[in-house]
C-alpha positions as CSV (number, residue, x, y, z in Angstrom):
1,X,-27.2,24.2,8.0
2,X,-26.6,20.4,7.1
3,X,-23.1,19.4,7.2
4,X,-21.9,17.2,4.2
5,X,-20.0,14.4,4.6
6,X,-18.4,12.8,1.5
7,X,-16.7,9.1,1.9
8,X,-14.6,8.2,-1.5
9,X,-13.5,5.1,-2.6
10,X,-15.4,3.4,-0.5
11,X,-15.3,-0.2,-3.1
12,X,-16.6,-2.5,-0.8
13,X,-19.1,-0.4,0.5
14,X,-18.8,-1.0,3.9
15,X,-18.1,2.3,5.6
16,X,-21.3,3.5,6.6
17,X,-22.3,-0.1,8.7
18,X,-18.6,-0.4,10.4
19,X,-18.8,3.1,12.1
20,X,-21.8,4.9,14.3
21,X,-22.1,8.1,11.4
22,X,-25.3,9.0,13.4
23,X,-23.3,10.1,16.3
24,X,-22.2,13.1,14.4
25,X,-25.3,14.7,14.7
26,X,-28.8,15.1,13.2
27,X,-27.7,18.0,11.1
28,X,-25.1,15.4,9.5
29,X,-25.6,13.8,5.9
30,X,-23.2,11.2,5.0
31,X,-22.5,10.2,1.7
32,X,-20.7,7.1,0.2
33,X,-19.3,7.2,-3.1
34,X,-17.7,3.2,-3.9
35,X,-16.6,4.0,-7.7
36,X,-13.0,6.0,-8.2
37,X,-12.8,8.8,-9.9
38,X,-9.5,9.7,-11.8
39,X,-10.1,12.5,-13.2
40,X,-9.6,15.7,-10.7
41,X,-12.2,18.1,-12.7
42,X,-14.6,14.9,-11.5
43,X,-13.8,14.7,-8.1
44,X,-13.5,18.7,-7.3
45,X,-17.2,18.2,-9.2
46,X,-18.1,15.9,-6.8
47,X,-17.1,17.2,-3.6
48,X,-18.0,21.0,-4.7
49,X,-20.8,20.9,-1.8
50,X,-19.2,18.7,0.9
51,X,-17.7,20.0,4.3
52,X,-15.8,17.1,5.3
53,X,-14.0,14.5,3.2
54,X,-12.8,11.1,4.1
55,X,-10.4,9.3,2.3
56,X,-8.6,6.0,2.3
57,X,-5.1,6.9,2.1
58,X,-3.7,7.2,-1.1
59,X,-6.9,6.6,-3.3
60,X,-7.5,10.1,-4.0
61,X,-5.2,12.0,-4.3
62,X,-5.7,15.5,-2.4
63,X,-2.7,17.7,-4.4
64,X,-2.9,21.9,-4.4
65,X,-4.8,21.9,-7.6
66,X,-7.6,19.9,-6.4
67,X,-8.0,21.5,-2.6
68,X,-8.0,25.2,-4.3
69,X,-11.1,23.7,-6.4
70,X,-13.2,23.0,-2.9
71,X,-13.9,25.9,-1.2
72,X,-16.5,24.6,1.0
73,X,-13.9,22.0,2.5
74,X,-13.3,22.5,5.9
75,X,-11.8,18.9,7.6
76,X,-10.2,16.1,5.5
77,X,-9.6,12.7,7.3
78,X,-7.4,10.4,5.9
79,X,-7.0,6.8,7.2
80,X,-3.5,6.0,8.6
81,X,-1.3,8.9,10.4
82,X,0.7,9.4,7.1
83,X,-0.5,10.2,3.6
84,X,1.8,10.7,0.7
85,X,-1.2,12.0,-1.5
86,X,-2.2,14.7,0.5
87,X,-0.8,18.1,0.2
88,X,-0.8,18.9,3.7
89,X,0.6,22.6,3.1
90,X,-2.0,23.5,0.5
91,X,-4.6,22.5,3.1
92,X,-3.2,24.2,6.2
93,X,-3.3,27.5,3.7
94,X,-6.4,27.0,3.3
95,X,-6.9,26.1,6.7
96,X,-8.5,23.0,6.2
97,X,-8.2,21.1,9.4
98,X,-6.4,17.4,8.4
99,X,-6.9,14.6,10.8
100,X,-5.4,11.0,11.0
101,X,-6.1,7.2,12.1
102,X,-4.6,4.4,13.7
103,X,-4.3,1.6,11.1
104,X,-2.6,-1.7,12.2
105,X,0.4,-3.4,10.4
106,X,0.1,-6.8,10.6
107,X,-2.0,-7.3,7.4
108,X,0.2,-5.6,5.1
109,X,3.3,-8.6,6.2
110,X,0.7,-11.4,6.1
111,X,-0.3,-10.9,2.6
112,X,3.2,-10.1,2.0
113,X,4.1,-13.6,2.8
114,X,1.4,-14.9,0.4
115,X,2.6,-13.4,-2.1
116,X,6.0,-14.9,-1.6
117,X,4.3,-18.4,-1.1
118,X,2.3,-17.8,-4.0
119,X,5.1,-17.4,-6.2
120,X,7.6,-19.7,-4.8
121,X,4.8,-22.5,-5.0
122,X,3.0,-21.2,-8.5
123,X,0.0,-21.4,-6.7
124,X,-2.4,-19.5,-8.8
125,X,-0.7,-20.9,-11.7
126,X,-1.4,-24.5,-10.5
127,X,-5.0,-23.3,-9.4
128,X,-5.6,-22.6,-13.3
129,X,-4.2,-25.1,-14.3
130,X,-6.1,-28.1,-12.2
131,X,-9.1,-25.8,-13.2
132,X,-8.7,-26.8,-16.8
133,X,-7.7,-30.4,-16.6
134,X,-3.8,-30.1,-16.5
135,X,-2.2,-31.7,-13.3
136,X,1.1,-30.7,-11.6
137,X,2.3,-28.7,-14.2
138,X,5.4,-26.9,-12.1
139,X,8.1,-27.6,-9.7
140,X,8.1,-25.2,-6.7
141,X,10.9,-23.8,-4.7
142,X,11.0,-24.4,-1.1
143,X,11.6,-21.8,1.7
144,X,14.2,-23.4,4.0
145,X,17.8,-22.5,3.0
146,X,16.7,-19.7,0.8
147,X,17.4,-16.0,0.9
148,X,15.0,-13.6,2.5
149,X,15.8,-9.9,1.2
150,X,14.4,-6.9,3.4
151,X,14.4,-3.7,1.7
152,X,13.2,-1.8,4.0
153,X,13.9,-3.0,8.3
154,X,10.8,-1.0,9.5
155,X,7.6,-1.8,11.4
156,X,6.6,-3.7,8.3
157,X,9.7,-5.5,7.3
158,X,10.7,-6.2,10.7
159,X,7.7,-8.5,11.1
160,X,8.2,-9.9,7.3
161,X,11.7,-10.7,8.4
162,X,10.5,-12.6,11.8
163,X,7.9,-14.9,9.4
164,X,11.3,-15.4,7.3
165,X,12.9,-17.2,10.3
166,X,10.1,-19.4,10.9
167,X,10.5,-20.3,7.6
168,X,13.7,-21.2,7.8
169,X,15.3,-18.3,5.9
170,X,18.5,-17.0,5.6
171,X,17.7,-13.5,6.1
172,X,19.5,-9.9,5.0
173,X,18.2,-6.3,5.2
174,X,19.3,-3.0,3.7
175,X,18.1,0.5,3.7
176,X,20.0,3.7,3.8
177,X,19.6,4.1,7.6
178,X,19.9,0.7,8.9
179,X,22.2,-0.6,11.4
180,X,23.5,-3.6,11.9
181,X,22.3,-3.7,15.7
182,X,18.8,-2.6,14.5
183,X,19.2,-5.8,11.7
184,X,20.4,-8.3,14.3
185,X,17.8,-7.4,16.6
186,X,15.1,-8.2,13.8
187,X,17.1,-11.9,13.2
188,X,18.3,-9.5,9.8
189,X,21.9,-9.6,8.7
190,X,22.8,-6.3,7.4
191,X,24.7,-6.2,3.6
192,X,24.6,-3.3,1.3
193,X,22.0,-2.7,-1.5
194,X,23.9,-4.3,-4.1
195,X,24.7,-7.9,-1.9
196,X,20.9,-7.8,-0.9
197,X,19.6,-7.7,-4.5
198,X,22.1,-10.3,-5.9
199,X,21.8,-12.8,-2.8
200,X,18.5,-12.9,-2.8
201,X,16.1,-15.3,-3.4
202,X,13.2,-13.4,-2.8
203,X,13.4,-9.4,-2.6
204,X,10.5,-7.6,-0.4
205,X,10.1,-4.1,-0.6
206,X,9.2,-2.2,3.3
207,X,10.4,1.1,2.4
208,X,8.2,4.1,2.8
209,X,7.5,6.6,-0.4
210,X,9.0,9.7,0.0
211,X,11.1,11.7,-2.8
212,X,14.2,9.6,-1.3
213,X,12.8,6.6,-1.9
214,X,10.5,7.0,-5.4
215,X,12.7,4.7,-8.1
216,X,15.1,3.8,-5.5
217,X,14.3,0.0,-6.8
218,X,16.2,0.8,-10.6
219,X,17.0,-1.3,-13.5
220,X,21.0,-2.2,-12.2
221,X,19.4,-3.3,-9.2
222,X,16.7,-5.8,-11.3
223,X,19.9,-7.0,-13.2
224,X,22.0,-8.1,-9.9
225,X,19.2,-10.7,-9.0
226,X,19.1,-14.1,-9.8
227,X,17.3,-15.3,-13.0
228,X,15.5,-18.0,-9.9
229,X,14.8,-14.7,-7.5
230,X,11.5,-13.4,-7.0
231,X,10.6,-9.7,-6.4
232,X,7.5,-8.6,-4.0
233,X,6.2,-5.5,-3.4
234,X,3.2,-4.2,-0.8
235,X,5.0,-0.7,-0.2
236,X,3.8,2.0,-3.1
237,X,4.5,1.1,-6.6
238,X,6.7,4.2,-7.4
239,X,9.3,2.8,-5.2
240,X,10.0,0.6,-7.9
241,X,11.0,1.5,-12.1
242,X,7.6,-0.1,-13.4
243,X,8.8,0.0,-17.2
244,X,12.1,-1.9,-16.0
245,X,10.4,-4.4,-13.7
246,X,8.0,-5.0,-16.9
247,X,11.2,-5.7,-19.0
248,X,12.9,-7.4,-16.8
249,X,9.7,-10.0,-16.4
250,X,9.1,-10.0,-20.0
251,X,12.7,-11.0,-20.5
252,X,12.7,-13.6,-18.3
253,X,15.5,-11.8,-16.2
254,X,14.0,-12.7,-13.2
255,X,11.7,-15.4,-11.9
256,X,8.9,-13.4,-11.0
257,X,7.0,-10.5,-9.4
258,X,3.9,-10.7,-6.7
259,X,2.8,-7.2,-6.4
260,X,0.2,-5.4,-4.6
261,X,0.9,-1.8,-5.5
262,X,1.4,-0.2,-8.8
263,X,2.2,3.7,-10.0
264,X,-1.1,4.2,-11.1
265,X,-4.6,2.9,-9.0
266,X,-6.5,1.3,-9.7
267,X,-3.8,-0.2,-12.4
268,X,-4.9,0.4,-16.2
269,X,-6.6,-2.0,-18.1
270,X,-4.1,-2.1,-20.4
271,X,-1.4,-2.1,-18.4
272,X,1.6,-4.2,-19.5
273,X,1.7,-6.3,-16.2
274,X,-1.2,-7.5,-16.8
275,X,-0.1,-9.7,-19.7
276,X,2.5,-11.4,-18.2
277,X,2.2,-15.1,-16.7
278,X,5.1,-14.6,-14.5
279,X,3.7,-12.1,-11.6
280,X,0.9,-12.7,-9.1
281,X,-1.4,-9.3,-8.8
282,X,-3.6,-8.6,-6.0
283,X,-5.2,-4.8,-6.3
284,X,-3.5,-2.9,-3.2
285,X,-5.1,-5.4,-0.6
286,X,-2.5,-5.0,2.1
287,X,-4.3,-3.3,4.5
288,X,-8.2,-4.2,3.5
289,X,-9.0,-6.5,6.4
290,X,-11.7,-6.5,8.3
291,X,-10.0,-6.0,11.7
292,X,-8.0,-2.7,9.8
293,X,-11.9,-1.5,8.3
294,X,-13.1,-1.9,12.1
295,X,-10.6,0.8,13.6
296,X,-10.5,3.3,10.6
297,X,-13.8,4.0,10.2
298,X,-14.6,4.3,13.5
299,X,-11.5,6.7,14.5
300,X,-12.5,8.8,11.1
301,X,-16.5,9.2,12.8
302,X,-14.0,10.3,16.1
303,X,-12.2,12.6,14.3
304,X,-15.2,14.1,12.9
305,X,-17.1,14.5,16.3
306,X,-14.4,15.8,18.0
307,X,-13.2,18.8,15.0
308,X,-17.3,19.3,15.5
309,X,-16.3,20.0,18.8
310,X,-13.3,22.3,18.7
311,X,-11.1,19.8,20.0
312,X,-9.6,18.1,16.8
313,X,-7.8,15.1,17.6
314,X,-5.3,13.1,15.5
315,X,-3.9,16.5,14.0
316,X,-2.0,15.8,10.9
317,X,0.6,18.9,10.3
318,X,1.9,20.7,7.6
């Protein structure tokens, strides 16, 4: 019997020449699907005859409703060793084997940083600007002696925070289980929550999502930055109230917004961010690199050899 192999969300379409698929097996077809699907009736429609699904995490999401939909599923693989879309209890009930990857975090902080330098320096803005004739049309703000606010003192913002010293920041952390040992040892001063959002000049979000963390970036925290300050975000867009960042922007509250993640992906058309000349959008990019490509998929072809085997490997839990 032919086992199915479904990859989704595959945009670039890239997957099947990073990774040796033909190692699975003759018996293996693999198939590469590079549009997203929204809908859940689509996708369970979709993957109705597939054994194994991979996923980039936090495309698809895999909730209860969808898995009980897929009775043929028998191993998901999810990039990265953490997926906040995937109902991992649903899956072990159905005992649908759920495996991992590595996935490297240096790429997530570098585009975080040109973000920041995008704002601060209105590059796009200028970009458009020399495109249609118009010459120096802003004033930038330079890095040195500015404020450097780390939501967030993790992997991921401790490296943001260590490119804020180079810079010549001034730099301060919060989250709720920081230390101020853990801060000083990332160059990080530690303040509380409300110093870090009204100190700042730029305020970058590190945070993980979790049901602690979804709106923990409200509007009272928005209204203690400075009307100069910049807010950045390459975390998950829930983190963050969208419809009081959007007012807040529109208001001219604050200077502006780079942002790589959004509550709903791929971001409507329609979407109110999307009208505003005050933010600098990139469409979740943080991780697309080619080095991060080059270890996912071929760790997602390992997982699936090795469950072929008996001897999963990279065992998410439930």
């Amino acid at each position: 019997m032919t086992l199915r192999i479904a990859i989704l969300d595959d945009y670039q379409q890239v997957a099947l020449k990073l990774a040796d698929w033909a190692s699975i097996g003759a018996d293996a077809e693999v198939v590469s699907f590079g549009d997203h699907q929204a809908d859940e009736a689509a996708v369970a429609a979709r993957l109705a005859d597939f054994d194994v699904v991979c996923i980039m995490r936090e495309r698809t999401p895999f909730r209860r409703s969808l898995v009980e939909r897929l009775p043929r599923l028998k191993l998901l693989v999810t990039t990265g060793m953490r997926n906040a879309a995937v109902d991992l209890p649903a899956l072990a009930e159905r005992g649908v084997t759920v495996c991992g990857t590595g996935a490297p975090g240096g790429p997530t902080a570098e585009l975080t940083w040109g973000l920041i330098l995008a704002l601060m320096r209105q590059i796009p803005a200028e970009d458009r600007n020399l495109r249609a004739g118009r010459w120096q049309q802003t004033v930038g703000q330079e890095t040195a002696g500015r404020t450097l606010g780390v939501l967030g003192l993790g992997r991921l913002g401790a490296k943001v925070a260590k490119i804020g010293q180079a810079f010549d920041m001034n730099v301060i952390a919060w989250s709720p289980n920081l230390t101020a040992e853990r801060a000083a040892e990332a160059g990080a001063r530690l303040v509380s929550k409300a110093e870090l959002f009204s100190q700042a000049d730029v305020v970058t979000i590190h945070v993980v999502l979790s049901d602690r963390s979804r709106g923990l970036v409200g509007a009272d925290d928005l209204a203690r930055m400075k009307p100069s300050a910049y807010l950045v975000n390459t975390a998950r867009g829930p983190i963050v109230d969208e419809a009081a960042l959007v007012a807040a922007l529109r208001e001219r509250r604050i200077a502006g917004a780079g942002l790589d993640v959004y509550g709903v992906e791929p971001i409507p058309a329609d979407h109110p961010l999307l009208g505003l000349d005050n933010t600098v959008l990139t469409p979740h990019l943080g991780y697309v690199t080619e080095g991060t490509y080059a270890q996912v998929y071929p760790e997602t072809v390992e997982d699936i050899v090795a469950w072929r085997k008996g001897q999963p490997i990279r065992v998410l839990g439930g």
